[in-house]
N, C-alpha and C positions, 0 to 999 in steps of 0.2 A: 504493500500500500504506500510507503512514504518513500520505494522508487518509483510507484507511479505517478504520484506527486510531485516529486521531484523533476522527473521530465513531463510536466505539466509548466513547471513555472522557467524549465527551461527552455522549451517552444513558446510563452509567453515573453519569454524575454529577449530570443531571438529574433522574433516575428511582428508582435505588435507593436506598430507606431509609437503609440502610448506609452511602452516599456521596455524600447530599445534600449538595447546599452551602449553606451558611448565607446566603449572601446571595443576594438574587431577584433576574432580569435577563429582560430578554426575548431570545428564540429572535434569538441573530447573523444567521444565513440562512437561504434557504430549506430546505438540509439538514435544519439544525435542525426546522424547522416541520413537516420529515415525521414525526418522529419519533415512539413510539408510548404510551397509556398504558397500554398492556398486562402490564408488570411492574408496575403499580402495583394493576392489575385485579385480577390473579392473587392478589398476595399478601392483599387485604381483600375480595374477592367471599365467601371461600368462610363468612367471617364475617356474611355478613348472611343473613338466611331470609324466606320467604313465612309469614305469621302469618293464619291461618283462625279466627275467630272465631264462632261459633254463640250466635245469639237468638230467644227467643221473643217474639213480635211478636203482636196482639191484630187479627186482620182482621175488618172487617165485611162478612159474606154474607147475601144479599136471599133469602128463601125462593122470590122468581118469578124468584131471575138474570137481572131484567130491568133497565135503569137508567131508563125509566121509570116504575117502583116506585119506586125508587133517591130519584127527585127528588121525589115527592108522601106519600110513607108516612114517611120517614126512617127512624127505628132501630125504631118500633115500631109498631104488633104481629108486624112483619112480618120482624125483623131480629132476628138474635144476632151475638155476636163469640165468635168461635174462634182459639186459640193457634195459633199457624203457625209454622214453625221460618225464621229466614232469618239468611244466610250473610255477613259482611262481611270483607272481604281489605286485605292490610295489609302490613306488612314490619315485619322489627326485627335488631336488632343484638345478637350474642354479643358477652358484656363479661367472661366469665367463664371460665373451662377446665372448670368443674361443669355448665355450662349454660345460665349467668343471662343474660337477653336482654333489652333496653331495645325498648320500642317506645313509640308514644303512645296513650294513655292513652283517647282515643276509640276505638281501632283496635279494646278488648277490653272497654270498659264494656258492663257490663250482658250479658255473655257469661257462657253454662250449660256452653259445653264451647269450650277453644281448643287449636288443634295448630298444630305449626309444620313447615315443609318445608325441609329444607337444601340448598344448592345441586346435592348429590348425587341428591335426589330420595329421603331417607329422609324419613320424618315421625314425628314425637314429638308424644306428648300431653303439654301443659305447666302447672301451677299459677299461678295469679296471685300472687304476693308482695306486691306493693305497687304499690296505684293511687292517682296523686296528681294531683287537675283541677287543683292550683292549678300545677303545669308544664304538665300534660297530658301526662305521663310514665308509662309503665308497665312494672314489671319484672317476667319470668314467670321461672319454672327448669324445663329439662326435669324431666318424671319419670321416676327409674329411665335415669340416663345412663347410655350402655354404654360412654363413653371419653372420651375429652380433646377436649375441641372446639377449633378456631382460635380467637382471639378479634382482636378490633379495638382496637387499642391507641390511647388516648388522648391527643388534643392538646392543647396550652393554646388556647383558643378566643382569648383577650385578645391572643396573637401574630398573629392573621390582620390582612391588612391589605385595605385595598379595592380589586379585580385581582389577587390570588391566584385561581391556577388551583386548583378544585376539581372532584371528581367525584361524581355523586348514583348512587346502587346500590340498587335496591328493587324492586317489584313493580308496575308502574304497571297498572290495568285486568285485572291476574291473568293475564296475559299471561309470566310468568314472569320471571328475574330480567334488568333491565336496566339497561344504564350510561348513562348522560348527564354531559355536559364542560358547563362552562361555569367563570365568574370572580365571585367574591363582590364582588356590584356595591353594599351597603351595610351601614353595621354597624350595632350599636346599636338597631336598628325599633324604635319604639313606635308606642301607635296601633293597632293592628292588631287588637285587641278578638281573641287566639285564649285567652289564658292571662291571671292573674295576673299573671305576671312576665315581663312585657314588654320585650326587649332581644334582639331574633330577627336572626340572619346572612341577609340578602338574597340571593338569588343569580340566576343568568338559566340555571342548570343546570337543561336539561327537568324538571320536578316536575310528574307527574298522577296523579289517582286511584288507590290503590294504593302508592305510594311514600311513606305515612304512615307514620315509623317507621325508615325505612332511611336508610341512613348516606349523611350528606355527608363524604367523606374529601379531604386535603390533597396535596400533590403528593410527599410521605411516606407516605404509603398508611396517614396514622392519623386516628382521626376527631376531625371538629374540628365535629360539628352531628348532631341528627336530622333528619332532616325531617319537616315538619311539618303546613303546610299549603300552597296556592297561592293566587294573585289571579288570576282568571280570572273571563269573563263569557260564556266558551261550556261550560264543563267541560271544558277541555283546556288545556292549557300557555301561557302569556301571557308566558312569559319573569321572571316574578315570582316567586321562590319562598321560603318560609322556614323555618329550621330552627331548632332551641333549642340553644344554643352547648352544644360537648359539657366544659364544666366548672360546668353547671347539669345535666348529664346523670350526670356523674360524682358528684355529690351523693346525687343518687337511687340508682345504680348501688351506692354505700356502703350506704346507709342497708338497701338492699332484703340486701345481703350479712352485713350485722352484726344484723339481725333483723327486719327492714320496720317500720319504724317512723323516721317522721321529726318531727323536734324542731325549730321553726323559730325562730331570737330572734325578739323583739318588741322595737320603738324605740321603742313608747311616746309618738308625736309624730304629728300627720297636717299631709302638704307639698300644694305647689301650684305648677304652673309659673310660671315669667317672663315677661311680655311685654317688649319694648323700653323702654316708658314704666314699665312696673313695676323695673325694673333699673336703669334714672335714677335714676327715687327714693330706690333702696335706694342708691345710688352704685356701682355695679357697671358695671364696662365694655359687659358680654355679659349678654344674657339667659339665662343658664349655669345650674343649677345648684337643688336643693330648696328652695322658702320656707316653713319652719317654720310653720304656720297655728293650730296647737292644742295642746298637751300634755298628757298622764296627770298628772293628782296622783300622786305617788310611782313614778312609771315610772322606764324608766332613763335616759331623756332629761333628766326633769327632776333625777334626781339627780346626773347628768351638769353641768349648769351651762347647758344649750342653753335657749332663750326662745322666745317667738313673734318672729316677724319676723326669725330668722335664716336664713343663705341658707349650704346650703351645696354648698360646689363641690368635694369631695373625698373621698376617703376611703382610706385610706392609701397617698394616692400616687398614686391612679388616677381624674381627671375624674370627676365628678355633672352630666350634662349637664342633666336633670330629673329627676321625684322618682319615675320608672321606674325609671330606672340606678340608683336609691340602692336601691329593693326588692329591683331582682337583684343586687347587689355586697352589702349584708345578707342574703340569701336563701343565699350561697354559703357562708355564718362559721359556725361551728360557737357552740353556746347556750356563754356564758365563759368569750368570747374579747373581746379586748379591742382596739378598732380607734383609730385616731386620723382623727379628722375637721376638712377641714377650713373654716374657717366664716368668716363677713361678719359684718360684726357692726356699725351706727355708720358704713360706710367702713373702720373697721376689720377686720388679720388674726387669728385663733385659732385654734390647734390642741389641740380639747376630746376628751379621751378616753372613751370610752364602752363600759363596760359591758356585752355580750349577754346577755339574759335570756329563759326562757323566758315567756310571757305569762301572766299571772294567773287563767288560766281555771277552775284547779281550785279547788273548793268554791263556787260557784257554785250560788246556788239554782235546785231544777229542781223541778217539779211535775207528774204526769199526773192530768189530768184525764179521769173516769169517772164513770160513773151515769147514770140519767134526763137529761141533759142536751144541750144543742144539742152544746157543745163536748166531749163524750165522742169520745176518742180523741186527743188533742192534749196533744202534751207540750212545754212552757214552761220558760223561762229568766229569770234576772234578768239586767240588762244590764250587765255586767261592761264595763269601758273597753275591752279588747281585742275583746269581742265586738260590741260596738255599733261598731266601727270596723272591722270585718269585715264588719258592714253597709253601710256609707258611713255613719255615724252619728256626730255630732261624741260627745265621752268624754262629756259633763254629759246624753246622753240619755234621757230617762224611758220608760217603759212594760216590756212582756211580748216576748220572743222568741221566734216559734213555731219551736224546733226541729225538732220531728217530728208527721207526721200521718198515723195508722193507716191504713192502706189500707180500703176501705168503710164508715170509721166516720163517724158524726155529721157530726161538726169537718169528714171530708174533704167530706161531701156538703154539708156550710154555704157549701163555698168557699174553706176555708182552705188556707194554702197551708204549708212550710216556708219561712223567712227570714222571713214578715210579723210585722213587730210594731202588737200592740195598742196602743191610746195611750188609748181610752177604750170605755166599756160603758154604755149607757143614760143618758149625761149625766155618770157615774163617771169621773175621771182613774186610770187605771189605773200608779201607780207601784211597785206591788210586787209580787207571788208573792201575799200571803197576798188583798190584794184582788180580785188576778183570778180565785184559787180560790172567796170567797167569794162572788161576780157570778155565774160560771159554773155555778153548783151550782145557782141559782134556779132557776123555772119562770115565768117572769112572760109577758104575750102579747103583747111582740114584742121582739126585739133593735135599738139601732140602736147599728151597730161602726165605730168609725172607726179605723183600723188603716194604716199605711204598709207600703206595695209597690215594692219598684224606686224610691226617690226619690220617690213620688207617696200621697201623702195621697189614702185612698177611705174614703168614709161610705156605708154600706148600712142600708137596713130589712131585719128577717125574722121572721115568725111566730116566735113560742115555739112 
């Protein structure tokens, strides 16, 4: 009797929220290892949902349905494209008692209609609030709630450590809602080219198709991650999974409830990893930490006192392993706030206080261009330091920013794209707004454009 009791109040003290213990140990005996995570199920299941998102998708159909046509006619005369409606499944997480649901951000781009199914099997039609690529985050709110929803209560993600038991909850393959156990087998990922802000919870918790969006919760039944994507090389679970720490989730989770609208500081400063022999030089033990490579004239970096060639490994308190960790540990600060960083400098230490600022984008000259012309439809930017750095672009960069480009016009059928920038026109340096509108407006008989894409310098010829 008083060892049944005994592992009574040690599965109570495991498991329950309410009487976690603070410090982590592994399972004494086998007893222990029976044990269940079923009260931990119970209380965050009913918090995450199956999220159905609806697209219309551009198919091309062969007038002889044959794929011999297919290979020798291509799109014409023989061919149209027809809208098609198609369906992507996903999962997401109630953050709110109104409705508000976190999911990522691919799960519902470029959806016309999205509902979501609670683990009861009601389904709601929901609004998109706020979509953000640069997490890969998205927040919806039911519409028209008829009552209080569970929600999933928030962990600090910076507490997990590596072998922490956690459990992944979501929709794998639309199969309905499942659980998968496993141990956050890495922290910090960079690398991983899914998002901007790169610092994803690793784990070996089954994560496949489907489970985009649902909660990785802690051995508290609070969440401490989305998930997000997988490393696989069949389409099914490799034991590799990753999610977006849920205090980069919690950001979004605000921003979407206080009015969807997010405000990001700018640093003002572009870094660059360590090698071993780069960490020599700089007299640094460890290849550890952001190397200042650039700075804004009058940014907050620079008014800050930071240079190039400083390195830094901190920021209030909390490791900069590389200059990933510094964009999500700024990514989390709210626009002045004021952080203490801290820095290498000579061999030497300093603790430089800095400033958050929102980036200088506004008044930014912009131009659309229209008329008889190639580049009708295309709307341009000057390159503001924040902008050009948003490109990959050092701050001193010259040329046009192609912001936007009208669907069937000109410009789109020229080949332009959004993000290219101009750098010249017919032999023209293109360094401002006023002389790209004056080039573009011509009719001369033929363009040659040399424009950067992705990192890559392209020169093209084309009729006028």
């Amino acid at each position: 009797m008083l060892r049944a009791l005994s592992l009574v109040v040690v599965a109570l003290l495991s498991i329950s929220p309410a009487l976690a213990q603070t410090e982590r140990r592994v399972p004494l005996d086998a007893e222990e290892i029976r044990l269940s995570y079923a009260p931990v199920v119970r209380e965050v299941a009913p918090a995450v949902v199956n999220v159905y998102a609806t697209r219309i998708t551009q198919q091309r159909q062969s007038m002889f349905g044959d794929p011999f046509f297919d290979q020798f006619f291509g799109r014409s005369p023989f061919f149209d494209t027809r809208p098609q409606e198609s369906q992507s499944l996903g999962s997401g997480v109630i953050v709110g008692e109104d409705g508000l649901i976190l999911t990522n951000n691919h799960v519902v781009e470029g959806a016309i209609d999205i509902r979501i199914a609670t683990m009861d099997g009601r389904e709601y039609p929901v609004d998109l609030v706020l979509a953000d690529g640069a997490t890969d985050l998205a927040a919806l709110a039911i519409r028209n709630p008829d009552r209080t929803f569970p929600v999933a209560q928030f962990a600090d993600s910076d507490r997990l450590e590596v072998g922490d038991l956690v459990l992944a909850i979501g929709n794998p393959f639309g199969v309905g809602q499942t659980v998968t156990s496993g141990i956050v087998s890495a922290l910090a990922r960079t690398g991983v080219g899914i998002t901007d802000y790169q610092f994803f919870i690793q784990t070996d918790a089954a994560i496949n198709p489907g489970n985009s969006g649902g909660a990785l919760v802690d051995m508290d039944g609070r969440l401490v991650g989305i998930n997000t994507a997988l490393f696989t090389r069949s389409g099914g679970s490799q034991g590799i999974g990753f999610a977006i720490p849920s205090n980069m989730a919690r950001v979004i989770a605000t921003a979407a409830a206080s009015g969807g609208e997010i405000v990001r500081p700018w640093f003002g400063a572009t870094f660059q990893s360590l090698d071993s022999d780069l960490a020599a030089g700089l007299g640094l033990d460890l290849p550890r930490g952001a190397l200042i490579t650039d700075i804004a004239q009058d940014g907050p970096a620079a008014r800050a006192g930071l240079r190039s060639g400083d390195v830094i490994v901190g920021i209030d308190g909390l490791a900069v392993q590389d200059p990933e960790a510094l964009y999500y540990r700024i990514g989390l600060l709210p626009v002045d706030s004021t952080v203490a960083l801290d820095v290498r400098r000579g061999g030497q230490s300093f603790i430089i206080d800095l400033l958050l600022e929102t980036a200088p984008s506004n008044g930014a000259r912009q131009a659309v261009i229209s008329g008889d012309t190639r580049f009708a439809g295309v709307t341009v930017s000057e390159l503001t330091p924040a902008l050009a750095q948003s490109f990959g672009l050092g701050f001193s960069a010259t040329g046009v920013a192609i912001i936007e480009v009208a669907p069937a016009s000109p410009a789109q059928r020229l080949g332009l794209r959004e993000g290219d920038i101009i750098l010249n026109l017919n032999g023209t340096e293109i360094r401002d707004i006023e002389t790209f509108e004056s080039l573009a407006s011509q009719r001369p008989r033929g363009w040659q454009i040399t424009l950067q894409r992705g990192g890559r310098i392209i020169r093209s010829f084309v009729s006028g």
